[in-house]
Each structure stands twice: as structure tokens, then as C-alpha cells.
The first five atom37 places (N, CA, C, CB, O) and aatype in JSON, in Angstrom:
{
  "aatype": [20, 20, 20, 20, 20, 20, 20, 20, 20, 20, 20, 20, 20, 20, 20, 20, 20, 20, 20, 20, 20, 20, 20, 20, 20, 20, 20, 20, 20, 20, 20, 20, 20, 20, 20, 20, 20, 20, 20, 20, 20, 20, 20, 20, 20, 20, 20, 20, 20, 20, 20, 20, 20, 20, 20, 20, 20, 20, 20, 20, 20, 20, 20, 20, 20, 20, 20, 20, 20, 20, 20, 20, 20, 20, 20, 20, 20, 20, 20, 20, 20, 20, 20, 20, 20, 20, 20, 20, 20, 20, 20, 20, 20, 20, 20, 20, 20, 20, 20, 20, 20, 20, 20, 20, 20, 20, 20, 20, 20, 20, 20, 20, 20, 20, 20, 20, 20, 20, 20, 20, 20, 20, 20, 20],
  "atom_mask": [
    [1, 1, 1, 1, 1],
    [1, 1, 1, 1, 1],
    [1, 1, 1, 1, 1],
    [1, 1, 1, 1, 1],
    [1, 1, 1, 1, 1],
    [1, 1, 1, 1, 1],
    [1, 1, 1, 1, 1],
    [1, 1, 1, 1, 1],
    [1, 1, 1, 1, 1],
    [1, 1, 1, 1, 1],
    [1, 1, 1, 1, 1],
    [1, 1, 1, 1, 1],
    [1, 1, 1, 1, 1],
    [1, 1, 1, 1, 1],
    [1, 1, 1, 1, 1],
    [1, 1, 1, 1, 1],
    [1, 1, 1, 1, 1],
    [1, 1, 1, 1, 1],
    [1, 1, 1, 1, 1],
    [1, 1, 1, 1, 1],
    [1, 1, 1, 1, 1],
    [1, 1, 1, 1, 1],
    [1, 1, 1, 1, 1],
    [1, 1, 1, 1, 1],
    [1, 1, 1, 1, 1],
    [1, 1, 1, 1, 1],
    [1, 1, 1, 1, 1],
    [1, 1, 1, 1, 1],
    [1, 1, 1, 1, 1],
    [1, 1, 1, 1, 1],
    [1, 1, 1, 1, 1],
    [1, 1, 1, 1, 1],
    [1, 1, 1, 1, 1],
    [1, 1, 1, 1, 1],
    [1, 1, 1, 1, 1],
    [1, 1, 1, 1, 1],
    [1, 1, 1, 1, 1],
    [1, 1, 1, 1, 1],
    [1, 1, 1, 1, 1],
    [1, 1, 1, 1, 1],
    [1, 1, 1, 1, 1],
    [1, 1, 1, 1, 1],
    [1, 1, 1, 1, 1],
    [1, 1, 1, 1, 1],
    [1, 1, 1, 1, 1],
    [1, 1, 1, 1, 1],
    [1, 1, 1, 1, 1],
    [1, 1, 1, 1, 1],
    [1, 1, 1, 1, 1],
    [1, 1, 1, 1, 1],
    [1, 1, 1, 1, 1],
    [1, 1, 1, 1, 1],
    [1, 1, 1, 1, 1],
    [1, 1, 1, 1, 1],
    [1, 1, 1, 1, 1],
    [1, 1, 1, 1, 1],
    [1, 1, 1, 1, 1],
    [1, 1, 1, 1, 1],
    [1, 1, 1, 1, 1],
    [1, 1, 1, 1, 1],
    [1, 1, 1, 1, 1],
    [1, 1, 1, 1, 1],
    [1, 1, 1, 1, 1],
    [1, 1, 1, 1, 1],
    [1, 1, 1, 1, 1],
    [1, 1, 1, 1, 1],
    [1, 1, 1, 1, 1],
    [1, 1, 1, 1, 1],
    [1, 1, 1, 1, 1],
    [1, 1, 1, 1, 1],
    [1, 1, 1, 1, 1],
    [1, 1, 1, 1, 1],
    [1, 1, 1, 1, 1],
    [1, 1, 1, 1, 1],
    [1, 1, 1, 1, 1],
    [1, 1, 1, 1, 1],
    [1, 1, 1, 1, 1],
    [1, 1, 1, 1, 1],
    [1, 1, 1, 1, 1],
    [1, 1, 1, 1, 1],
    [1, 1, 1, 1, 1],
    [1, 1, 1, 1, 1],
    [1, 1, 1, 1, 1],
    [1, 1, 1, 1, 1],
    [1, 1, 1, 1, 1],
    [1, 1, 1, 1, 1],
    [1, 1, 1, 1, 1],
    [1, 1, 1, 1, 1],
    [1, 1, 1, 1, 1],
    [1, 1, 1, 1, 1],
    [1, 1, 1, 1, 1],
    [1, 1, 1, 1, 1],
    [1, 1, 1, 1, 1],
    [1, 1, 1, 1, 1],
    [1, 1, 1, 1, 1],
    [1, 1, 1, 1, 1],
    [1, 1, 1, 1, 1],
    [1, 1, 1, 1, 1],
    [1, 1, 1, 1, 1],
    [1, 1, 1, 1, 1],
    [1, 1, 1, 1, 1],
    [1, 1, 1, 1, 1],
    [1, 1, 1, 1, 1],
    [1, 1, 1, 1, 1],
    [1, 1, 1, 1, 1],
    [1, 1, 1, 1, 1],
    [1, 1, 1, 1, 1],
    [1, 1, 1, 1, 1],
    [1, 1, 1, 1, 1],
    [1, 1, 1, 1, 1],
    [1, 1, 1, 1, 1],
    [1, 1, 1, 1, 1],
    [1, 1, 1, 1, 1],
    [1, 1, 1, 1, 1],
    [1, 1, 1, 1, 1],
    [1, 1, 1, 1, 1],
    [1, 1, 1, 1, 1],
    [1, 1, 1, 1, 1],
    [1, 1, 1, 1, 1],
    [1, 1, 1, 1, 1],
    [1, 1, 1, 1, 1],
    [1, 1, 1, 1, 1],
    [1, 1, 1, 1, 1],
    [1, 1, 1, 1, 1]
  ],
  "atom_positions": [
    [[0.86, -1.16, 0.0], [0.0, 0.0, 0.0], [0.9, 1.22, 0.0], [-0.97, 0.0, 1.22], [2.01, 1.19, 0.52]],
    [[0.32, 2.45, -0.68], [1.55, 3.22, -0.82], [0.39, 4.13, -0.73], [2.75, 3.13, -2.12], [-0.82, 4.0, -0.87]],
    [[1.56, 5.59, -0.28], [0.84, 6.87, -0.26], [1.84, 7.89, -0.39], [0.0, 7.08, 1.0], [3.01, 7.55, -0.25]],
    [[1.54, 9.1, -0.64], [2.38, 10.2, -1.52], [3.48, 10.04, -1.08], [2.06, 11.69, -1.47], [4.05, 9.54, -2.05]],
    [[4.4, 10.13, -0.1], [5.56, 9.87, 0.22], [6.08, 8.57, 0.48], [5.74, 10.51, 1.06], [7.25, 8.27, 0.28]],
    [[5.27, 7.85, 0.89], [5.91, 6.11, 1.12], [5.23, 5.1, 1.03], [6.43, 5.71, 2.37], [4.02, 5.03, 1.24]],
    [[5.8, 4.43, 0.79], [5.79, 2.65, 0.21], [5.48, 1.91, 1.37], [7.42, 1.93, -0.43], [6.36, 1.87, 2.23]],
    [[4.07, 1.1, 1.66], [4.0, 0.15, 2.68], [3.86, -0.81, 2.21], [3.22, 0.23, 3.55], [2.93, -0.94, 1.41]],
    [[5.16, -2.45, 2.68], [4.98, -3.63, 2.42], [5.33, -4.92, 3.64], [5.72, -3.68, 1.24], [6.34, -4.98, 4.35]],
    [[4.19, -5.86, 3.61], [3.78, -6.05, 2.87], [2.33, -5.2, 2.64], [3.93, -7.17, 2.94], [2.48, -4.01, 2.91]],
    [[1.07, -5.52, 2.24], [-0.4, -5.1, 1.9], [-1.34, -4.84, 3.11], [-1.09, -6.23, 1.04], [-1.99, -3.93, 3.61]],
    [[-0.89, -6.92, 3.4], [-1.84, -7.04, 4.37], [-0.57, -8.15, 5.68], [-3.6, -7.96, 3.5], [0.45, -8.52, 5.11]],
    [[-0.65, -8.45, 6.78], [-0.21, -8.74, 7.85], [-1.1, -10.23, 7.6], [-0.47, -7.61, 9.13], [-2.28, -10.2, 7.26]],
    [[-0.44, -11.36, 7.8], [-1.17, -12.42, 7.15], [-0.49, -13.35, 8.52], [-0.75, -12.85, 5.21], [0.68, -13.61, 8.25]],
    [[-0.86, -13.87, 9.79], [-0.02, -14.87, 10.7], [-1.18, -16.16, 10.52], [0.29, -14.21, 12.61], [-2.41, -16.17, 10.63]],
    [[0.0, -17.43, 10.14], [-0.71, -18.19, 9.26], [-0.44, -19.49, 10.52], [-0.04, -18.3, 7.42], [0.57, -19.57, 11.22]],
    [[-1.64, -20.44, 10.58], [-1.68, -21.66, 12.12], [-0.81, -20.82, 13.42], [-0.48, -23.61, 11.69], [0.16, -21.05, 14.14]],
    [[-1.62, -19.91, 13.26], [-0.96, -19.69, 15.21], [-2.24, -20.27, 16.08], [-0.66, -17.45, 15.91], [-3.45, -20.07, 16.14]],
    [[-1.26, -21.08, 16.71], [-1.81, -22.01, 17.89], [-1.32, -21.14, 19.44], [-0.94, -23.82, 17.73], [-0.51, -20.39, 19.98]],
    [[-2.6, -21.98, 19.58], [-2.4, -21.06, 21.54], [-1.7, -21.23, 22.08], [-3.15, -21.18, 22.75], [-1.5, -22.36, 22.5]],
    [[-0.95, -20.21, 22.39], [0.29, -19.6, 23.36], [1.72, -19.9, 22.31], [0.43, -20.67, 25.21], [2.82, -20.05, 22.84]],
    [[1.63, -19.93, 21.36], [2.82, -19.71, 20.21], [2.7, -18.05, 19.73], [2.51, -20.9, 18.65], [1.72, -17.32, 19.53]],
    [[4.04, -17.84, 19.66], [4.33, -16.52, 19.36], [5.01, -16.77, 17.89], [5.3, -15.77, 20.55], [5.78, -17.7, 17.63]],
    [[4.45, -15.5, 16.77], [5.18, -15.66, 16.16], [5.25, -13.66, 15.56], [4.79, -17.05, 15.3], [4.48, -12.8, 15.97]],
    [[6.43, -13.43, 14.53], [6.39, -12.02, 14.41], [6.7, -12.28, 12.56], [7.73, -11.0, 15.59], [7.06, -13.27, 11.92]],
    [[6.24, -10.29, 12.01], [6.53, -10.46, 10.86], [6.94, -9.06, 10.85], [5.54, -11.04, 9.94], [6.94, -8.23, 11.76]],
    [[7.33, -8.96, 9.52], [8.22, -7.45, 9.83], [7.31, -6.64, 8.59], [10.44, -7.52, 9.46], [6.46, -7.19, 7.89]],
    [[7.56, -5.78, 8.54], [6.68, -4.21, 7.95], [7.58, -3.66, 7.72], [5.71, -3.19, 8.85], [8.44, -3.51, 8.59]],
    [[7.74, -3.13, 6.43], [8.58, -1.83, 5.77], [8.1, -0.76, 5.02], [9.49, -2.22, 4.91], [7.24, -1.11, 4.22]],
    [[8.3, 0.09, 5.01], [8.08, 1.23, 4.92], [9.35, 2.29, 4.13], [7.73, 1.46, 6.27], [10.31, 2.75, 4.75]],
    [[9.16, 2.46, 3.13], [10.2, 3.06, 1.76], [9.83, 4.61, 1.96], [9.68, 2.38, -0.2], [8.68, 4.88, 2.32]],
    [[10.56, 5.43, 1.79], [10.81, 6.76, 1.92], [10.88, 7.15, 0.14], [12.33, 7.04, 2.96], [11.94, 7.26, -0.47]],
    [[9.38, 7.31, -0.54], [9.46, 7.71, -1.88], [9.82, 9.3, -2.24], [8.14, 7.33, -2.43], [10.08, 9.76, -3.35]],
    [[9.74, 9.99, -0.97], [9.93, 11.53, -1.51], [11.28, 12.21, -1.6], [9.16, 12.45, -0.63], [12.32, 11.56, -1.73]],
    [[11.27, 13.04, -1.55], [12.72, 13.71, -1.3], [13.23, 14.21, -0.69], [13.1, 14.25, -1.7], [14.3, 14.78, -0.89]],
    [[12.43, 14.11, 0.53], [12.84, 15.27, 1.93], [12.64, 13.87, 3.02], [11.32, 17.11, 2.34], [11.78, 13.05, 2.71]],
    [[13.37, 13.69, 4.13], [13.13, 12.99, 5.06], [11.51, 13.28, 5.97], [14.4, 13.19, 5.79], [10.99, 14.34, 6.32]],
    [[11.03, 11.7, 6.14], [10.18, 11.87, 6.69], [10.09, 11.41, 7.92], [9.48, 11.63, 6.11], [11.07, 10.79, 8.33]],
    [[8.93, 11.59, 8.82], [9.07, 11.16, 10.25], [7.64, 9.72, 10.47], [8.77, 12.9, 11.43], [6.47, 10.01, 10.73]],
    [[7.99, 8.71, 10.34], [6.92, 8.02, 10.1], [6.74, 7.5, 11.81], [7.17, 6.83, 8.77], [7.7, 7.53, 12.57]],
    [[5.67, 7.12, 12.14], [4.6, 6.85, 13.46], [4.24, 5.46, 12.83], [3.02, 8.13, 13.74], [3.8, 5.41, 11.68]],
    [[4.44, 4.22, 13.64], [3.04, 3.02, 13.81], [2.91, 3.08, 14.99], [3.14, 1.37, 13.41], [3.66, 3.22, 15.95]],
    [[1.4, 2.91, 14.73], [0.16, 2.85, 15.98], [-0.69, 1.69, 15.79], [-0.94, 4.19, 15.98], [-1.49, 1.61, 14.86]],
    [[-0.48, 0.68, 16.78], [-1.47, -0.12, 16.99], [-2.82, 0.11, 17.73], [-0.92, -0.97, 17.46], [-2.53, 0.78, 18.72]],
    [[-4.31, -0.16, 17.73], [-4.57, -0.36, 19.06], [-4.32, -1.77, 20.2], [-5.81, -0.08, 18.96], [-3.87, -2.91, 20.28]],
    [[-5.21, -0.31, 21.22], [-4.87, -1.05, 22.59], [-5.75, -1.88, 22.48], [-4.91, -0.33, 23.98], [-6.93, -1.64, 22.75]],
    [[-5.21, -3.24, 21.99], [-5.19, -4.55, 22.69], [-4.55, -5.58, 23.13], [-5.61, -5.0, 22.37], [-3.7, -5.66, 22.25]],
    [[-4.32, -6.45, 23.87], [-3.42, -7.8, 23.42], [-3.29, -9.06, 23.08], [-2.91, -8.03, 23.91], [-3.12, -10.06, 23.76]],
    [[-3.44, -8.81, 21.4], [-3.31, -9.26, 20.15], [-1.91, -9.37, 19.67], [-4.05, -8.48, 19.34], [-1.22, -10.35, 19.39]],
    [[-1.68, -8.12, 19.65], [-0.51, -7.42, 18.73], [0.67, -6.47, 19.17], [-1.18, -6.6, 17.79], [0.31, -5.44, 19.75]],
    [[1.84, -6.64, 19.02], [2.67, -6.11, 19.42], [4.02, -5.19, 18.84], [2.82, -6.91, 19.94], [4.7, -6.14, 18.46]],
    [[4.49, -4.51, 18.66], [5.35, -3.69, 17.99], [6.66, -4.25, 19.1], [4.82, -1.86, 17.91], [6.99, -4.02, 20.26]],
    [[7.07, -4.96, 18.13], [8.57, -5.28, 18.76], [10.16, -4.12, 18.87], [9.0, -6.55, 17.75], [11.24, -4.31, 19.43]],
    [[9.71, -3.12, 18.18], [10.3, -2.24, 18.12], [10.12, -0.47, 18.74], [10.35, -2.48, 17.06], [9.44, -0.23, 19.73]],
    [[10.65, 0.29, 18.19], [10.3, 1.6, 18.52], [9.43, 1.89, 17.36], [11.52, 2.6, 18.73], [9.59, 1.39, 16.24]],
    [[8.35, 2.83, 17.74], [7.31, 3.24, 17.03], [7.46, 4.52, 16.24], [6.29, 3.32, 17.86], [6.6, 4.57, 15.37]],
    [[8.08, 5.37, 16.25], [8.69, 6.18, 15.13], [10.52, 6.63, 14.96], [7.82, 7.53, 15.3], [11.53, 6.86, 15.63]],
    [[10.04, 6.55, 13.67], [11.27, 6.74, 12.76], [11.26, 7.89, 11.89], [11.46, 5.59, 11.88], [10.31, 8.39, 11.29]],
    [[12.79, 8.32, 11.91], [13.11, 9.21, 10.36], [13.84, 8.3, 9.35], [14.24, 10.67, 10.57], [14.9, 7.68, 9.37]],
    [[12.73, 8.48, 8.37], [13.21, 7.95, 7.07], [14.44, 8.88, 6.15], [11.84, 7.82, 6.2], [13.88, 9.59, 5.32]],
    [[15.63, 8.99, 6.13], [15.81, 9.46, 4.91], [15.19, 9.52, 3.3], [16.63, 9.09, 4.91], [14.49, 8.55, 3.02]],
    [[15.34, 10.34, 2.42], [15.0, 9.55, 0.76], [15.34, 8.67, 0.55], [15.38, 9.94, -0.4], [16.53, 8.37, 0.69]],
    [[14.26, 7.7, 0.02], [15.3, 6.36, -0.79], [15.29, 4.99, -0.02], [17.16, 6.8, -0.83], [15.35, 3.81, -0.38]],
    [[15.18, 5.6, 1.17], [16.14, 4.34, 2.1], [14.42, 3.89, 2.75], [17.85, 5.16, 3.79], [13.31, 4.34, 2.48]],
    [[14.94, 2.7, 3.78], [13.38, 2.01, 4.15], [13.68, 1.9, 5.64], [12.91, 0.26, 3.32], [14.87, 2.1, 5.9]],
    [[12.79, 1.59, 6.8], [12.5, 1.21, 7.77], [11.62, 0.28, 8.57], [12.48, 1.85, 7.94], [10.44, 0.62, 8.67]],
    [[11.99, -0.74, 9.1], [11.1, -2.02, 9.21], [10.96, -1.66, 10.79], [11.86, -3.74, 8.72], [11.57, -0.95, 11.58]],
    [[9.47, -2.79, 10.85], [9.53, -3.06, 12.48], [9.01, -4.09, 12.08], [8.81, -2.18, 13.75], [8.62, -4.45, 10.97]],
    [[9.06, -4.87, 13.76], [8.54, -6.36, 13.53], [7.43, -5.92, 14.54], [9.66, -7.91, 13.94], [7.5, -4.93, 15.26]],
    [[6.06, -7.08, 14.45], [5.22, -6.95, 14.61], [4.79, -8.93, 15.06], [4.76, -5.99, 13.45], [4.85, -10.0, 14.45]],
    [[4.31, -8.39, 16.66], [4.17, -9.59, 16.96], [3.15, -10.36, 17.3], [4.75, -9.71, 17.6], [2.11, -9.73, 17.06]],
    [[2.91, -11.46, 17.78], [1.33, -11.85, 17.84], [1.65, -13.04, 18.62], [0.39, -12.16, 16.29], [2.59, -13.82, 18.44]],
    [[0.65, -13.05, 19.58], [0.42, -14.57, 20.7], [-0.97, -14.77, 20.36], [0.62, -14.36, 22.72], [-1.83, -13.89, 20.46]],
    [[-1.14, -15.69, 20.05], [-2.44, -16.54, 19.9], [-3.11, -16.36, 21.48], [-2.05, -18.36, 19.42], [-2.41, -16.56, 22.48]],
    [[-4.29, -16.04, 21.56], [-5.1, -16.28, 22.8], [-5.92, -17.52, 22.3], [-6.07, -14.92, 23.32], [-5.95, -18.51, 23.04]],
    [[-6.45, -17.54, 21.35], [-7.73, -18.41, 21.22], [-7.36, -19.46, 19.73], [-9.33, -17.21, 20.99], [-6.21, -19.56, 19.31]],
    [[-8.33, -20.04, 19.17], [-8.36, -20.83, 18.21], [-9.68, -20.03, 17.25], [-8.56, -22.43, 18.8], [-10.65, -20.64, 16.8]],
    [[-9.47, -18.84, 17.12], [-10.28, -17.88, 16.22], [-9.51, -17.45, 15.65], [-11.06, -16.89, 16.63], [-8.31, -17.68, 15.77]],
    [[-10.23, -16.42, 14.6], [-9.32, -15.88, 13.48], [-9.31, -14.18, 14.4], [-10.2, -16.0, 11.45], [-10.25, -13.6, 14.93]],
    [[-8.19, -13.87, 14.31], [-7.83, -12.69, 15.04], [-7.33, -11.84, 14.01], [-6.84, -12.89, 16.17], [-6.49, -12.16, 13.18]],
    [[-8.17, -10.26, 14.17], [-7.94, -9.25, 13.24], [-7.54, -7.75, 13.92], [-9.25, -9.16, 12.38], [-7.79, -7.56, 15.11]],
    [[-7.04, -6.96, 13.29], [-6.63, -6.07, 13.94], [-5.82, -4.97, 12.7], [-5.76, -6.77, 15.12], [-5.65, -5.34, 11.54]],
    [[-5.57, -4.16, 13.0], [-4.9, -3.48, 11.48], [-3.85, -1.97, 12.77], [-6.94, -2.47, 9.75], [-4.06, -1.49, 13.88]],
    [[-2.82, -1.83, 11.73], [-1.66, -1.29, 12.15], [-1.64, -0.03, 11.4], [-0.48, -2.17, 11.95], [-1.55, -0.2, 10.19]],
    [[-1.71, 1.14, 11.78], [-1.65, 2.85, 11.45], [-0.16, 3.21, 10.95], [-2.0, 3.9, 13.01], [0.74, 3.18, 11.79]],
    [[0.12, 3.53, 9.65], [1.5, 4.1, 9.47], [0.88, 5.88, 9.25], [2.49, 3.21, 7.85], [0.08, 6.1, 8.34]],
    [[1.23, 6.7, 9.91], [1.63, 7.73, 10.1], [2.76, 8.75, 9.73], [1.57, 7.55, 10.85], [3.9, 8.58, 10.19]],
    [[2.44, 9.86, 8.87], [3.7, 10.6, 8.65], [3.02, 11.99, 8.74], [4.56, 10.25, 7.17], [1.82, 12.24, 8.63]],
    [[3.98, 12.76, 8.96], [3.14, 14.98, 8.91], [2.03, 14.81, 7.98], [4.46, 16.75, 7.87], [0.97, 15.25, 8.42]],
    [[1.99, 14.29, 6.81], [0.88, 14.64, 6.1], [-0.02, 13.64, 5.76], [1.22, 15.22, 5.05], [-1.07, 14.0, 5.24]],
    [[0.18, 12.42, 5.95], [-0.91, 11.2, 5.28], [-0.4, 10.14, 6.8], [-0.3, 10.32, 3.03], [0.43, 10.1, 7.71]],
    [[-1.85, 9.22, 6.11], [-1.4, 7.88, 6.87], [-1.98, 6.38, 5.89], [-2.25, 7.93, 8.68], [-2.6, 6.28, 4.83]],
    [[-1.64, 5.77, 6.49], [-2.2, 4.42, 5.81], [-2.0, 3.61, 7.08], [-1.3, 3.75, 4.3], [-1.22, 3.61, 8.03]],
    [[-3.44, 2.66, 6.53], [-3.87, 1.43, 7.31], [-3.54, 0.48, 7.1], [-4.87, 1.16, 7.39], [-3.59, 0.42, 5.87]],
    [[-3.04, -0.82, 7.61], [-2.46, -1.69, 6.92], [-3.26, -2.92, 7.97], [-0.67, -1.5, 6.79], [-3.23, -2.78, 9.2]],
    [[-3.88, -3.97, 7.4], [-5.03, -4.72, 7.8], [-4.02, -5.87, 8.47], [-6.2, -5.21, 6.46], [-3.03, -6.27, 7.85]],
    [[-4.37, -6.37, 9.8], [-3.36, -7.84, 10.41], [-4.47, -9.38, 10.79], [-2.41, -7.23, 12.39], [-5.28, -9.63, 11.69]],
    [[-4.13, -9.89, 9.97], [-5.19, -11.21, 10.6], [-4.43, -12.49, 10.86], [-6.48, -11.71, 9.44], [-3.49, -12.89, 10.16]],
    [[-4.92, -13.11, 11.96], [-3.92, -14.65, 12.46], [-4.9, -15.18, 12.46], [-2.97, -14.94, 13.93], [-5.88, -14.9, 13.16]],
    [[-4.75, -16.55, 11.23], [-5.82, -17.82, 11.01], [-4.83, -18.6, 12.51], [-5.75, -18.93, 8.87], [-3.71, -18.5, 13.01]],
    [[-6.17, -19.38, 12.73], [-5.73, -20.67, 13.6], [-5.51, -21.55, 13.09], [-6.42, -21.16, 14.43], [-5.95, -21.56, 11.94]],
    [[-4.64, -22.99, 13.61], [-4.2, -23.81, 12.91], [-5.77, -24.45, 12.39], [-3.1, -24.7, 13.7], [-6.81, -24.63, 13.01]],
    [[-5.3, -24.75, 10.58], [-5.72, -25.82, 10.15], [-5.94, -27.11, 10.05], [-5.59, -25.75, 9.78], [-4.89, -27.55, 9.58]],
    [[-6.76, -28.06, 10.23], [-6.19, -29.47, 10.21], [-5.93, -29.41, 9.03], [-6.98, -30.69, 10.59], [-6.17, -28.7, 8.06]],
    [[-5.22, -30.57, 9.37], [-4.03, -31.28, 7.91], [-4.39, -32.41, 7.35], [-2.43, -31.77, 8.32], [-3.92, -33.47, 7.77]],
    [[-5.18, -32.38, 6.43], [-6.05, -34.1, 5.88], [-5.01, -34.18, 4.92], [-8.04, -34.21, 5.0], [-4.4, -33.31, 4.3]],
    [[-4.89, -35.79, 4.94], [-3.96, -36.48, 4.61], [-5.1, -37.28, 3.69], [-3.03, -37.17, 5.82], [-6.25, -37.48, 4.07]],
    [[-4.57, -37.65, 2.48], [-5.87, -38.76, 2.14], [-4.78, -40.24, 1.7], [-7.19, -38.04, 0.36], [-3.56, -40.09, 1.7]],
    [[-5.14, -41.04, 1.5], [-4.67, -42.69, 1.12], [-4.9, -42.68, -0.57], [-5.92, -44.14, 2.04], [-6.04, -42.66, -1.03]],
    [[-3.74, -42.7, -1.41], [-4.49, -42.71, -2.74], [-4.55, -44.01, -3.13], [-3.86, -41.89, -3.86], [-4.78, -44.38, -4.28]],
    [[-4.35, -44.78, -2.11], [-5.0, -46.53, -2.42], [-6.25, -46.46, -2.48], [-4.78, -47.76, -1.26], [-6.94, -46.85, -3.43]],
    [[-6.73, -45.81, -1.19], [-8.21, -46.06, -0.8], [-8.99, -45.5, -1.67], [-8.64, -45.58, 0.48], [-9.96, -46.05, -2.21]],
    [[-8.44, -43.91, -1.92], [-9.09, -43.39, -3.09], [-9.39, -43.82, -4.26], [-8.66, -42.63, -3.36], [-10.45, -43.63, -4.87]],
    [[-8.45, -44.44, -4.61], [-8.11, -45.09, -5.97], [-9.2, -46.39, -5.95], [-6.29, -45.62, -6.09], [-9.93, -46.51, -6.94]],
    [[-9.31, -47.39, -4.81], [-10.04, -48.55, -4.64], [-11.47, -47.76, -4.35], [-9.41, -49.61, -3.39], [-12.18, -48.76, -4.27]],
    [[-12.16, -46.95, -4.2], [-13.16, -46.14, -3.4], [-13.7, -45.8, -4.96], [-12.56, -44.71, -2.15], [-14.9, -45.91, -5.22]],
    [[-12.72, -45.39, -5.99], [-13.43, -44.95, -7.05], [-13.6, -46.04, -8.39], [-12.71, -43.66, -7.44], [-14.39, -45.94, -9.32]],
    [[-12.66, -47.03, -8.15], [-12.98, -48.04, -8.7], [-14.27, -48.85, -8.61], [-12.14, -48.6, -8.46], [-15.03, -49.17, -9.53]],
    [[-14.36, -49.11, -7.3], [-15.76, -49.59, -6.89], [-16.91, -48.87, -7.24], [-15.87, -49.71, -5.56], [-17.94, -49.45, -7.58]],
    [[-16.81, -47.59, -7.19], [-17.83, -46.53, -7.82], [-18.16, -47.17, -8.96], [-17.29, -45.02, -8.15], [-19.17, -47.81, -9.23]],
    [[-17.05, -46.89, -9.71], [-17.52, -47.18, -11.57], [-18.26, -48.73, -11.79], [-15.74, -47.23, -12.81], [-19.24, -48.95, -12.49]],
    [[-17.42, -49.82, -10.91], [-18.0, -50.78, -11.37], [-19.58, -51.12, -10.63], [-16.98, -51.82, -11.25], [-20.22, -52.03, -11.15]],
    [[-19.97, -50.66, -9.89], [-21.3, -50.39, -9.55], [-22.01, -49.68, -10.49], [-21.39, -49.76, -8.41], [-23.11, -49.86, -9.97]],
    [[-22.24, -49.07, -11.38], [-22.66, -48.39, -12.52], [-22.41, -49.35, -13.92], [-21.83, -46.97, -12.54], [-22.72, -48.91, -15.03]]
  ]
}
């Protein structure tokens, strides 16, 4: 997501099988597209979901980029959403955070399958 002076990547904040009480973090950057240094702000809200593993504002030079990591503890086995504020003097952008819970993992037998659809056909 980008806005007149800077570049936010990634789009969206994506924490993929977080299981309860596993921590995991992802990092956020932020590109300095203009030509004058800027002073960029992230703001989460207050909850605990989500965490800024770092310091919350920076000066960007031109050109150059600035990351933070961004962290997350599973409380529950829900899908947890939340979105992260980048901030500068003149604009901001929203940047959306969601943690799926683990998926089960189906495994299938391609014997059984294979014998399961055989039997199909020859019943017909």
C-alpha cells in the first residue's frame, strides 16, 4: 500500500496456524518515496493481540526504508484481526493484520481413493 511519500509492504499482515500460546512475528517496511526525510509513526490499538517489537517512530531518509517487527500470541483458536496505522506529517495508511488458527491437515490414502473410485464405476 503506498501513499504520496511512502511505500508500505507487505499489503496485508497475514499470521498463518498460530496455535495457543505460540508466538510468532513479521516485519513491515516502509520506503521513503519523496525527497525530503520523513518522520513516520506506527500505531497499533490497545489490545493484546498485537505487538510492535520495536520503537514506534522513525526518520526515514530519501530512498532508504525502515522495518519493524510486529508480533502476535495466539489467545484463542479464532481468526484474530486487527490493522496497524502508518503515520507521517501529512498522510497515513492502514495496513489490515489477521492470524488464522491452525488448520487441520487431511492427509488422504491414494489406495483407498483409488479402490473407493474403482468400486464406484463398477457399480454403474
Amino acid at each position: 500500500m503506498s501513499a504520496t511519500a511512502f511505500i508500505v509492504t507487505p499489503e496485508t499482515l497475514i499470521f498463518r496456524n498460530s496455535d495457543e500460546k505460540d508466538s510468532d512475528s513479521l516485519e513491515i517496511s516502509v520506503r521513503n518515496i519523496s525527497k525530503k526525510p520523513i518522520r513516520i509513526r506506527f500505531s497499533l490499538p490497545q489490545t493484546n493481540l498485537f505487538y510492535l517489537s520495536s520503537g514506534q517512530t522513525f526518520l526515514i531518509p530519501p530512498g532508504l526504508v525502515s522495518s519493524v517487527k510486529i508480533s502476535h500470541q495466539s489467545k484463542s483458536n479464532v481468526i484474530e484481526k486487527s490493522s496497524v496505522r502508518i503515520y507521517s506529517p501529512d498522510e497515513s495508511v492502514q495496513i489490515p493484520i489477521i492470524a488464522y488458527p491452525p488448520s487441520p491437515n487431511v492427509q488422504f490414502n491414494e489406495k483407498t481413493i483409488s479402490e473407493l473410485y474403482r468400486e464406484a464405476l463398477e457399480r454403474f
